[in-house]
The first five atom37 places (N, CA, C, CB, O) and aatype in JSON, in Angstrom:
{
  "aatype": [20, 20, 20, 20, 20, 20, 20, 20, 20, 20, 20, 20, 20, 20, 20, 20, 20, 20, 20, 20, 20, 20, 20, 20, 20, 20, 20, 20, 20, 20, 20, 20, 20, 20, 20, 20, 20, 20, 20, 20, 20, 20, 20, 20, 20, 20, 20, 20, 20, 20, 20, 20, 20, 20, 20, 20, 20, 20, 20, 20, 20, 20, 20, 20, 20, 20, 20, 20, 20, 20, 20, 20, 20, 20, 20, 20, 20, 20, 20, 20, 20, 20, 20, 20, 20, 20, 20, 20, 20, 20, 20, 20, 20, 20, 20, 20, 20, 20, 20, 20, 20, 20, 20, 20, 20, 20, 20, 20, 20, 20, 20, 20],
  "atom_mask": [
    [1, 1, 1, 1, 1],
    [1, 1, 1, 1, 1],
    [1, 1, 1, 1, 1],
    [1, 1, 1, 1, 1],
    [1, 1, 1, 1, 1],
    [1, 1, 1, 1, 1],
    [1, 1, 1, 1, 1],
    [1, 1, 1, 1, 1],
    [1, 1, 1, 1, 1],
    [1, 1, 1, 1, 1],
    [1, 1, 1, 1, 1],
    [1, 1, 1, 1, 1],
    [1, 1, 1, 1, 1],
    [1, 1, 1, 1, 1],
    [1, 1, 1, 1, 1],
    [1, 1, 1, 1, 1],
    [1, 1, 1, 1, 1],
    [1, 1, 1, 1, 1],
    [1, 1, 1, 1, 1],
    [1, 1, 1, 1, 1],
    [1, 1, 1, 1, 1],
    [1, 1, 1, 1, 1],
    [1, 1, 1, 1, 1],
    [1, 1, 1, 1, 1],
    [1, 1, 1, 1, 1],
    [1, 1, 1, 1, 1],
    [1, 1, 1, 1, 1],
    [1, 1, 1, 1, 1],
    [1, 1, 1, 1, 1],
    [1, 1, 1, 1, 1],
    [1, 1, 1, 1, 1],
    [1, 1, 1, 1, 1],
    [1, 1, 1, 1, 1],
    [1, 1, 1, 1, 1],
    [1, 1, 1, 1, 1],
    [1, 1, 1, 1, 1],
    [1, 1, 1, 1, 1],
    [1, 1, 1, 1, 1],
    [1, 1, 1, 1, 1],
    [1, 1, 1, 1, 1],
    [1, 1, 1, 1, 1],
    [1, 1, 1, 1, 1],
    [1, 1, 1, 1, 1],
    [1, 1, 1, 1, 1],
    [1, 1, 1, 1, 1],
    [1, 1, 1, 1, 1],
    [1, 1, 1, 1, 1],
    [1, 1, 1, 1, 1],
    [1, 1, 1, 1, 1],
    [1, 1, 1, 1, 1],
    [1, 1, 1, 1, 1],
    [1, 1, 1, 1, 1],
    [1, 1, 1, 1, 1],
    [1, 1, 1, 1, 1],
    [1, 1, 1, 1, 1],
    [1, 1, 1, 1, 1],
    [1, 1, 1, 1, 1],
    [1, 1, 1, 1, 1],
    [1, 1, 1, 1, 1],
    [1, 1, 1, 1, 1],
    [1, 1, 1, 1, 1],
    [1, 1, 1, 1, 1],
    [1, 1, 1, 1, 1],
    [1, 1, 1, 1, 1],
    [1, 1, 1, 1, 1],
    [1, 1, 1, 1, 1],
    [1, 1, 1, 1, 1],
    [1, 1, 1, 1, 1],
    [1, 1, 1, 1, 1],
    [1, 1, 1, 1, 1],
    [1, 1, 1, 1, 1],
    [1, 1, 1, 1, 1],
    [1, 1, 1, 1, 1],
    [1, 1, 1, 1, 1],
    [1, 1, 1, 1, 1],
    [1, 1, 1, 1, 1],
    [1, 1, 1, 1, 1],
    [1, 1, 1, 1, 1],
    [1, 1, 1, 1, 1],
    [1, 1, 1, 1, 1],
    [1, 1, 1, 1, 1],
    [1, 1, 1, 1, 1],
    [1, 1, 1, 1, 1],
    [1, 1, 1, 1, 1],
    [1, 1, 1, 1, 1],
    [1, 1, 1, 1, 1],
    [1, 1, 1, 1, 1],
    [1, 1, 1, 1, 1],
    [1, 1, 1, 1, 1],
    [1, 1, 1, 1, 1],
    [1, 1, 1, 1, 1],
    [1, 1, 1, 1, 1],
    [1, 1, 1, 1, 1],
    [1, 1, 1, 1, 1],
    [1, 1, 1, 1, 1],
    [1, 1, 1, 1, 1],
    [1, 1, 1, 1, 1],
    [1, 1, 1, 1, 1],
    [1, 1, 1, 1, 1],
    [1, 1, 1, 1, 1],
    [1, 1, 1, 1, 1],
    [1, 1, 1, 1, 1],
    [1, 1, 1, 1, 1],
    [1, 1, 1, 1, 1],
    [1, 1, 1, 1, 1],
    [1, 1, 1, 1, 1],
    [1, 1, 1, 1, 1],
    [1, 1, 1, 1, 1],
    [1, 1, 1, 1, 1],
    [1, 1, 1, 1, 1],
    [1, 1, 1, 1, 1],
    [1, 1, 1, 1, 1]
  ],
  "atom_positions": [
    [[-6.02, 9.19, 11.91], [-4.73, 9.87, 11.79], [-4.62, 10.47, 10.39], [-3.54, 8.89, 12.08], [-4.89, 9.72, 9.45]],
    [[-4.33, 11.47, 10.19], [-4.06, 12.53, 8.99], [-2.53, 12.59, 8.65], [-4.56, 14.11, 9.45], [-1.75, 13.44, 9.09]],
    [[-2.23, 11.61, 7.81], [-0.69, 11.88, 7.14], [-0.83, 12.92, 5.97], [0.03, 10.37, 6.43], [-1.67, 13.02, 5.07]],
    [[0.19, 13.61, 6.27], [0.39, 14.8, 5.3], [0.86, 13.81, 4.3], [1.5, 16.15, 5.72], [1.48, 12.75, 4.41]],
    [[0.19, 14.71, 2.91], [0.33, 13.94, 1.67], [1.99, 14.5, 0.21], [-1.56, 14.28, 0.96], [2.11, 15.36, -0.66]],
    [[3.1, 13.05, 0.9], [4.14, 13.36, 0.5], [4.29, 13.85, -0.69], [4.73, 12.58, 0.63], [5.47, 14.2, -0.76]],
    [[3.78, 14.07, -1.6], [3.74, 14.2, -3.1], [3.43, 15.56, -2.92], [2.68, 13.27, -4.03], [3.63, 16.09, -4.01]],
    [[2.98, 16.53, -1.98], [3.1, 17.87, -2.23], [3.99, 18.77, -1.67], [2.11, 18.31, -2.04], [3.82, 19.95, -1.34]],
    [[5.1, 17.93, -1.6], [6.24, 18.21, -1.43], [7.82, 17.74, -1.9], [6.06, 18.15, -0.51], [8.93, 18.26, -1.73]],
    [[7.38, 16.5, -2.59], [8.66, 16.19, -3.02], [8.67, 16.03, -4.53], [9.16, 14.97, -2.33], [9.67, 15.43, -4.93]],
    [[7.93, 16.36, -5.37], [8.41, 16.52, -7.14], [9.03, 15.79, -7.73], [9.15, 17.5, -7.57], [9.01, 15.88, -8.96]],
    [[9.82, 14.81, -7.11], [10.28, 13.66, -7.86], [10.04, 13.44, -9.35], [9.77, 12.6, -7.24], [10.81, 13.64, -10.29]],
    [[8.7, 12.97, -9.35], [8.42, 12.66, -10.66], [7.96, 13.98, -11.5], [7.35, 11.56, -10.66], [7.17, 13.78, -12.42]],
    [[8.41, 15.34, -11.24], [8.6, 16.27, -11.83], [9.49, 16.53, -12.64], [8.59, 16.88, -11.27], [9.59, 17.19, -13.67]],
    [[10.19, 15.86, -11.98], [12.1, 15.86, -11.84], [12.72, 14.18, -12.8], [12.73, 15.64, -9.38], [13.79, 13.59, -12.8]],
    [[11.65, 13.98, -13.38], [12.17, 12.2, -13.46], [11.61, 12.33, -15.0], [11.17, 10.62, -12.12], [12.32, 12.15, -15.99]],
    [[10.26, 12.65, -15.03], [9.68, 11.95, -16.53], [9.4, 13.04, -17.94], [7.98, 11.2, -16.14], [9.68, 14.24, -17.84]],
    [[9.02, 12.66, -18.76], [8.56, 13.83, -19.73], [7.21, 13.61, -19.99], [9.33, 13.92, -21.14], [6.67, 12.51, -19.95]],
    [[6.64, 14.74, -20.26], [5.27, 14.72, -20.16], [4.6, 15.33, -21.18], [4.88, 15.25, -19.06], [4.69, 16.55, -21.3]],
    [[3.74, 14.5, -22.17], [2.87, 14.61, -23.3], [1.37, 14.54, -23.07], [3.21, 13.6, -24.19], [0.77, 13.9, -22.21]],
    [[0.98, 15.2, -23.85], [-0.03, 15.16, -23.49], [-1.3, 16.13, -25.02], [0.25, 15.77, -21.86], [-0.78, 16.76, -25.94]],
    [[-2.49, 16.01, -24.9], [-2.88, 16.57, -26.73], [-3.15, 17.92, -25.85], [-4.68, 15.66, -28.04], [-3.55, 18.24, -24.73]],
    [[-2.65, 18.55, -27.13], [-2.9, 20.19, -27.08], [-3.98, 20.76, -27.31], [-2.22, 20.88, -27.88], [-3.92, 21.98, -27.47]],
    [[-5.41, 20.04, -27.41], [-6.56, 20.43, -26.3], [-6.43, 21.05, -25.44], [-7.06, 19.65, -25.69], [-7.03, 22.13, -25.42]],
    [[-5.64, 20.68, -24.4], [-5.49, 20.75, -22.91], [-4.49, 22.24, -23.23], [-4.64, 19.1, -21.99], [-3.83, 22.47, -22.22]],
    [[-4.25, 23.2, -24.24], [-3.51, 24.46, -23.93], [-4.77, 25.63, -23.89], [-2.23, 24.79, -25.2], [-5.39, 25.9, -24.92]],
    [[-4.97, 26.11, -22.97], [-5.41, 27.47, -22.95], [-5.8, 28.49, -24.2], [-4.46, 28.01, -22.29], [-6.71, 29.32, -24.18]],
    [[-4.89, 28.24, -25.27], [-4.88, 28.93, -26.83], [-6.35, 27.78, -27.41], [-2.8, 28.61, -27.97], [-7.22, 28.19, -28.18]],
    [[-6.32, 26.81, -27.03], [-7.29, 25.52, -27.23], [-8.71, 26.0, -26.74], [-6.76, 24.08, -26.24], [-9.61, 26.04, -27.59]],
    [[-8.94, 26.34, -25.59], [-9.77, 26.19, -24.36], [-9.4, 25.17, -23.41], [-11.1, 25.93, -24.71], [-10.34, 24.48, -23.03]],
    [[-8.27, 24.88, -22.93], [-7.94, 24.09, -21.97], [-7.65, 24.87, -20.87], [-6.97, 23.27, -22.31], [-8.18, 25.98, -20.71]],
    [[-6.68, 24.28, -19.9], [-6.35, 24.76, -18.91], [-4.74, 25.07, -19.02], [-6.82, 23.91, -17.9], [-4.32, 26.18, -18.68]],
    [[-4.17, 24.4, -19.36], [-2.72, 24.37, -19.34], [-1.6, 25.37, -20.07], [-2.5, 23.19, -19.79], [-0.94, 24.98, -21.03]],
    [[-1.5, 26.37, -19.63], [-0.59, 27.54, -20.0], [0.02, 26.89, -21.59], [0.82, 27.84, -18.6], [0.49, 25.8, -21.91]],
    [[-0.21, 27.96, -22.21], [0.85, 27.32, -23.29], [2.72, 27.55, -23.22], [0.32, 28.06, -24.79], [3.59, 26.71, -23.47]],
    [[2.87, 28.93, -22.81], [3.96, 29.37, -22.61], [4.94, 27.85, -22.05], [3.73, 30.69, -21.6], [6.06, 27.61, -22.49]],
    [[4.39, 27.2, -21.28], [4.75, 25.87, -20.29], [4.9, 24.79, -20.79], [3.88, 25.52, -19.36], [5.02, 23.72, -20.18]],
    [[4.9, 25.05, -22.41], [4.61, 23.62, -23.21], [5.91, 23.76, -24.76], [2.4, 23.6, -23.89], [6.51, 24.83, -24.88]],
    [[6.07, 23.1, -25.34], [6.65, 22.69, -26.47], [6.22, 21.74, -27.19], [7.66, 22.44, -26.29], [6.06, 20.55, -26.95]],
    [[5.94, 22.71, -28.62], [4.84, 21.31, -29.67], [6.02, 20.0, -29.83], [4.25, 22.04, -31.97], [7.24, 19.86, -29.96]],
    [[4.95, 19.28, -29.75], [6.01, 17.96, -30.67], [5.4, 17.16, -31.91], [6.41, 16.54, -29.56], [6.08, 16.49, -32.69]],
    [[4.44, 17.29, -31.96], [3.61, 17.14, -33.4], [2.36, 18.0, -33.82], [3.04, 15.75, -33.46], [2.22, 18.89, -32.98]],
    [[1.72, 18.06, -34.48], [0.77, 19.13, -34.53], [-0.76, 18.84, -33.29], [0.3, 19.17, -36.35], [-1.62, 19.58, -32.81]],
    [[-0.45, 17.41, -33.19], [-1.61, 17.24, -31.45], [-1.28, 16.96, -30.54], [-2.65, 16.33, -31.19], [-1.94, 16.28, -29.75]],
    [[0.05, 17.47, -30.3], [0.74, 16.63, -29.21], [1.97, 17.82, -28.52], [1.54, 15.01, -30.04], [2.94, 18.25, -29.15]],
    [[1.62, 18.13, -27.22], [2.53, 19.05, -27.0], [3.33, 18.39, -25.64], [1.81, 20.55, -26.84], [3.01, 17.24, -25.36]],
    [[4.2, 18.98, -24.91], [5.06, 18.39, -23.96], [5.52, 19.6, -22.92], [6.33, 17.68, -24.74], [5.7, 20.74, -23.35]],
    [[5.68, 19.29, -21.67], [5.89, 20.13, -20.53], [6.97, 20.66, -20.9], [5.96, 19.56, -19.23], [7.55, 19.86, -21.64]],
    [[7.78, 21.98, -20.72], [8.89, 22.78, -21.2], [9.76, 21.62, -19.92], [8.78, 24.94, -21.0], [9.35, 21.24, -18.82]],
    [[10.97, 21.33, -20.6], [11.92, 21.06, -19.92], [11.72, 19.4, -19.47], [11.98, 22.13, -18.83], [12.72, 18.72, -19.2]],
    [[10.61, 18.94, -19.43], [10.66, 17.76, -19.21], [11.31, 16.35, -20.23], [9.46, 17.74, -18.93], [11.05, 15.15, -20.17]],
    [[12.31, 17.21, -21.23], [12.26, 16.34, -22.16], [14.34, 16.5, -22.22], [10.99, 16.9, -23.7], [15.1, 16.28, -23.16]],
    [[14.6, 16.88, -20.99], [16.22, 17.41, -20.82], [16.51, 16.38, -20.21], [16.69, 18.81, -20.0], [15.62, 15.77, -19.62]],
    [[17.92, 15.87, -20.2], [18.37, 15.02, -19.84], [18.36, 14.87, -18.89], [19.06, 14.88, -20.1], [18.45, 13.66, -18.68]],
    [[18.26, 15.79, -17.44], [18.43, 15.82, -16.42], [16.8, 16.74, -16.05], [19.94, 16.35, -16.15], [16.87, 17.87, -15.58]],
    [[15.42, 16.08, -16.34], [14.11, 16.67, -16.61], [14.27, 17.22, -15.47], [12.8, 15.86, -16.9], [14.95, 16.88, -14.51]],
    [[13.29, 18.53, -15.71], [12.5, 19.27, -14.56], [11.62, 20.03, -15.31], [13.37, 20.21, -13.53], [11.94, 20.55, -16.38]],
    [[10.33, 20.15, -14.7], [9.74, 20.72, -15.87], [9.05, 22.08, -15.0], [8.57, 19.55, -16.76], [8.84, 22.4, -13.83]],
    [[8.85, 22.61, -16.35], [8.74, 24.37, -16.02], [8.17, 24.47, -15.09], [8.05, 25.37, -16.91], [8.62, 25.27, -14.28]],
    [[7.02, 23.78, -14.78], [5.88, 24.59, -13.77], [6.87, 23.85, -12.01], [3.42, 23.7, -14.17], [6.91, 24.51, -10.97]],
    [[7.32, 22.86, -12.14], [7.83, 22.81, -10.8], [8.99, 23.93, -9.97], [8.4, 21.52, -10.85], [10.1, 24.33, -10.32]],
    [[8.16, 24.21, -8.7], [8.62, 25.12, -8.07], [9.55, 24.78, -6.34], [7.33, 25.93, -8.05], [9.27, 24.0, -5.43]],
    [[10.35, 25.46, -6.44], [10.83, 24.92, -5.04], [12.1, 23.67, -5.39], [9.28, 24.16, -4.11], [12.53, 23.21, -6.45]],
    [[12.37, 23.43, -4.14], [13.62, 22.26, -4.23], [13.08, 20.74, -4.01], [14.86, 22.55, -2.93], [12.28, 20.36, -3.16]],
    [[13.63, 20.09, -4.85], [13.27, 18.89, -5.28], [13.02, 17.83, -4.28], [14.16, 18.5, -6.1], [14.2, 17.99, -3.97]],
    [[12.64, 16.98, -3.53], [12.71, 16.15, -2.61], [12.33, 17.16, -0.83], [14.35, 15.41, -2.9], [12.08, 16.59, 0.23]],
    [[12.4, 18.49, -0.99], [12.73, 18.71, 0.4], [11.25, 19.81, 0.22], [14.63, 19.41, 0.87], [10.46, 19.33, 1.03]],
    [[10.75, 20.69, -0.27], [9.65, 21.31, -1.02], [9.0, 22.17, -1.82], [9.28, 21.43, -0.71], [8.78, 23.37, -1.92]],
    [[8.65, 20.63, -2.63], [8.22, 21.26, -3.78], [7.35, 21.38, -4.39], [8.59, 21.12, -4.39], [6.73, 20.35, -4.13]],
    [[6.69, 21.99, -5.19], [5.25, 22.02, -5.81], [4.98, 22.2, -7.47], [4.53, 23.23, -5.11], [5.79, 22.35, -8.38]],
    [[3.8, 22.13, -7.47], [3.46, 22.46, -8.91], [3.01, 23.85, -9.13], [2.38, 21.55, -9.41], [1.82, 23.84, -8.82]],
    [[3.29, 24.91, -9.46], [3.04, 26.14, -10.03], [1.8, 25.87, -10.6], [4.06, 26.65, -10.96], [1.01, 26.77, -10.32]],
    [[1.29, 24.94, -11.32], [-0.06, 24.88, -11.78], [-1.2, 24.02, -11.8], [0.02, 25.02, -12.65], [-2.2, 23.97, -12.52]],
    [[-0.61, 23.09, -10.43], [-1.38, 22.33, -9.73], [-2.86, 22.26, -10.03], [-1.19, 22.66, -8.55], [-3.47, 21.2, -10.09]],
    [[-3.42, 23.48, -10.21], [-5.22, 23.26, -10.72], [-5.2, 22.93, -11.79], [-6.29, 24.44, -10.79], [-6.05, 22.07, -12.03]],
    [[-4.27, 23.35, -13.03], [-4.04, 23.23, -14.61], [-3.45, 22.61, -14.54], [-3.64, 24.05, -15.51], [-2.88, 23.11, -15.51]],
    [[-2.86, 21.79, -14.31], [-1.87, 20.76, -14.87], [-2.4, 19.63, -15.5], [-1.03, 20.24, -13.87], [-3.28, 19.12, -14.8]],
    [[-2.18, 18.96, -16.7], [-2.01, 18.68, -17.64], [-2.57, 16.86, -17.21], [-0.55, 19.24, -18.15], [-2.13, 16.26, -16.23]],
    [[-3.24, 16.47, -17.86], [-4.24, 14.79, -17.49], [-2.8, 13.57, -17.53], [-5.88, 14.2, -19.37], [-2.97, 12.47, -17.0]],
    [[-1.62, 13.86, -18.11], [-0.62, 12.68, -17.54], [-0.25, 13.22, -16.18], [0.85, 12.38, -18.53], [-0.04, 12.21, -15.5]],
    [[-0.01, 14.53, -15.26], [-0.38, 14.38, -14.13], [-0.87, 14.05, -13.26], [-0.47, 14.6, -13.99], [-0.61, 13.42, -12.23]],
    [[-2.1, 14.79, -13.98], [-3.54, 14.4, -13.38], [-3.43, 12.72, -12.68], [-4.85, 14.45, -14.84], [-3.29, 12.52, -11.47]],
    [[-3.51, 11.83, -13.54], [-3.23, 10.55, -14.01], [-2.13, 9.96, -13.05], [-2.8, 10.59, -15.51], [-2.37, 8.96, -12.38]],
    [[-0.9, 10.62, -13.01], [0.25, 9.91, -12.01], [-0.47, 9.95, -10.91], [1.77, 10.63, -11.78], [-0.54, 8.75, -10.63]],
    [[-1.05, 10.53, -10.07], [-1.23, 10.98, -9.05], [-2.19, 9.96, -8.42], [-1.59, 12.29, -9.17], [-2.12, 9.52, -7.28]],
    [[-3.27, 9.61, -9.51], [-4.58, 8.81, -8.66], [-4.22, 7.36, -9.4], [-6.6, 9.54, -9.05], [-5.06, 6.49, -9.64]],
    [[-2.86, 7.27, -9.7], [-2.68, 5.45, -9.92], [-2.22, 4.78, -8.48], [-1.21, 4.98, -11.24], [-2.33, 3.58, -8.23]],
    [[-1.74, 5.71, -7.63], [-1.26, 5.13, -6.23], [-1.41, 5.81, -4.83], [0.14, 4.94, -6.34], [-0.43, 6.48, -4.48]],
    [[-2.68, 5.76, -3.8], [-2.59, 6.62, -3.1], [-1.41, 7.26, -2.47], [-3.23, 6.32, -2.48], [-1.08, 6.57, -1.51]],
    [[-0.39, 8.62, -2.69], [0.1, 8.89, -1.93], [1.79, 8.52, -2.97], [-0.53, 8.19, -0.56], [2.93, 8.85, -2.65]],
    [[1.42, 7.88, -4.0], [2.75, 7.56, -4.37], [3.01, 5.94, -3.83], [3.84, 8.74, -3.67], [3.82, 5.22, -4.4]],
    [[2.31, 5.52, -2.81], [2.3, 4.42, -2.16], [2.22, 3.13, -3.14], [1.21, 4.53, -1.23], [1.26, 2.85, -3.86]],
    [[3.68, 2.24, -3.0], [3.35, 1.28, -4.16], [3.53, 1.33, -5.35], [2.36, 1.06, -4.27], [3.24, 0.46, -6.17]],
    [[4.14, 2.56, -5.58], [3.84, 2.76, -6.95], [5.49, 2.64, -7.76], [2.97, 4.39, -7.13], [6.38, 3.47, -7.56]],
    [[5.58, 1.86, -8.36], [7.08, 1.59, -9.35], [7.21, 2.93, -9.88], [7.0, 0.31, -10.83], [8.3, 3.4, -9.56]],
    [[6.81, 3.38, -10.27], [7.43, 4.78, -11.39], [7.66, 5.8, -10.3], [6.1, 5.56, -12.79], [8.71, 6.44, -10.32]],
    [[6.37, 6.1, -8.94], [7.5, 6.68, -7.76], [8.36, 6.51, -7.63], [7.52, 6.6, -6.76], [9.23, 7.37, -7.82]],
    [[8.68, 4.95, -7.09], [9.89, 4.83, -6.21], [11.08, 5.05, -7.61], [9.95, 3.04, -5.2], [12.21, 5.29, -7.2]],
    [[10.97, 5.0, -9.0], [11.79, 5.18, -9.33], [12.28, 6.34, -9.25], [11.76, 4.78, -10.06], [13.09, 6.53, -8.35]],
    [[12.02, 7.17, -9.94], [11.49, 8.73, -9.76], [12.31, 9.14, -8.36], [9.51, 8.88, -9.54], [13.3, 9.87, -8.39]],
    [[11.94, 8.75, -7.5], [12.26, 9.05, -5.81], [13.78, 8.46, -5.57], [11.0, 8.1, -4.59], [14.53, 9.0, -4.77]],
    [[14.18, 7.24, -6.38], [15.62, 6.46, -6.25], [16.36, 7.42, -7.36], [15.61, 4.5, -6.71], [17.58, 7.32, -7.38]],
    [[15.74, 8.36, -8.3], [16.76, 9.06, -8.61], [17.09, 10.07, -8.86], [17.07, 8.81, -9.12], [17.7, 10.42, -9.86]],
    [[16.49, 11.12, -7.41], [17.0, 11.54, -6.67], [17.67, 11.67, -5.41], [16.68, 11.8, -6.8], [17.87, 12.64, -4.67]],
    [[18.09, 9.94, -5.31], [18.01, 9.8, -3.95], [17.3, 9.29, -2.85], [18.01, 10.51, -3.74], [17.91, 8.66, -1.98]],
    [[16.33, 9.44, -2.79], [14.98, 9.22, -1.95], [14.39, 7.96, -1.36], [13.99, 9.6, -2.7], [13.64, 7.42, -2.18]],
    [[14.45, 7.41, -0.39], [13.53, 6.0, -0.37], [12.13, 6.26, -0.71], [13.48, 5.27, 1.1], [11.44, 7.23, -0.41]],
    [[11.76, 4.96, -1.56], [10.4, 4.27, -1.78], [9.42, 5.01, -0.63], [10.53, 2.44, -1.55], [10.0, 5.56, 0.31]],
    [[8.06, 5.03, -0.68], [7.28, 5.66, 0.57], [6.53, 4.42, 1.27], [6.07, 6.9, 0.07], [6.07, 3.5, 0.6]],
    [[6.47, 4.46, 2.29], [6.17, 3.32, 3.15], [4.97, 3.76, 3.71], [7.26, 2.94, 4.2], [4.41, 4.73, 3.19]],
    [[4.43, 3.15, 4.81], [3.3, 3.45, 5.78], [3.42, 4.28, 6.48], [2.93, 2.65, 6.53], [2.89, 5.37, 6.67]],
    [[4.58, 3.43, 7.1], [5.75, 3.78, 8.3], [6.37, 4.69, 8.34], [6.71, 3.08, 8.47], [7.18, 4.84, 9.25]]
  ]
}
């Protein structure tokens, strides 16, 4: 059985965290990651535009939050992405999902 994989559609943790990461990873560097999409915060250390607002969303997320949404730069996106993604198959299990997901609303992701 092939469950469609919830996380490419609901952004939650798009919508939830701020995201750092070394500015290697900008394009002006040789990385991948747009710079336009970023804001320095120390001279090696840059951060997703917007993920650092009280109410985060960060630049590259596209679409409506919980119902579908995506990453604008899904191939480039940035290794604390990278990283959320393969700590829990699917979001499955994972505390910083379900938080992420409880605040917007959302139940935890189940099997079921």
């Amino acid at each position: 059985m092939n469950v469609p994989n919830p996380c490419l559609s609901c952004g939650a943790c798009c919508a939830s965290f701020r995201v750092d990461f070394d500015a290697s990873e900008l394009q002006s560097q040789g990385g991948c990651v747009p710079d336009g999409l970023t804001v320095p915060v120390t001279s090696h250390i840059v951060r997703m535009r917007g993920t650092d607002h009280a109410s985060p969303r960060c630049a590259a997320l596209v679409g409506r939050v919980g119902e579908a949404a995506s990453c604008g730069i899904h191939e480039w996106r940035p290794a604390p992405c990278r990283e959320f993604g393969l700590r829990a198959p699917m979001g499955l299990g994972d505390e910083a999902c379900d938080r992420a997901r409880a605040r917007i609303g959302l139940k935890p992701l189940t099997l079921a």
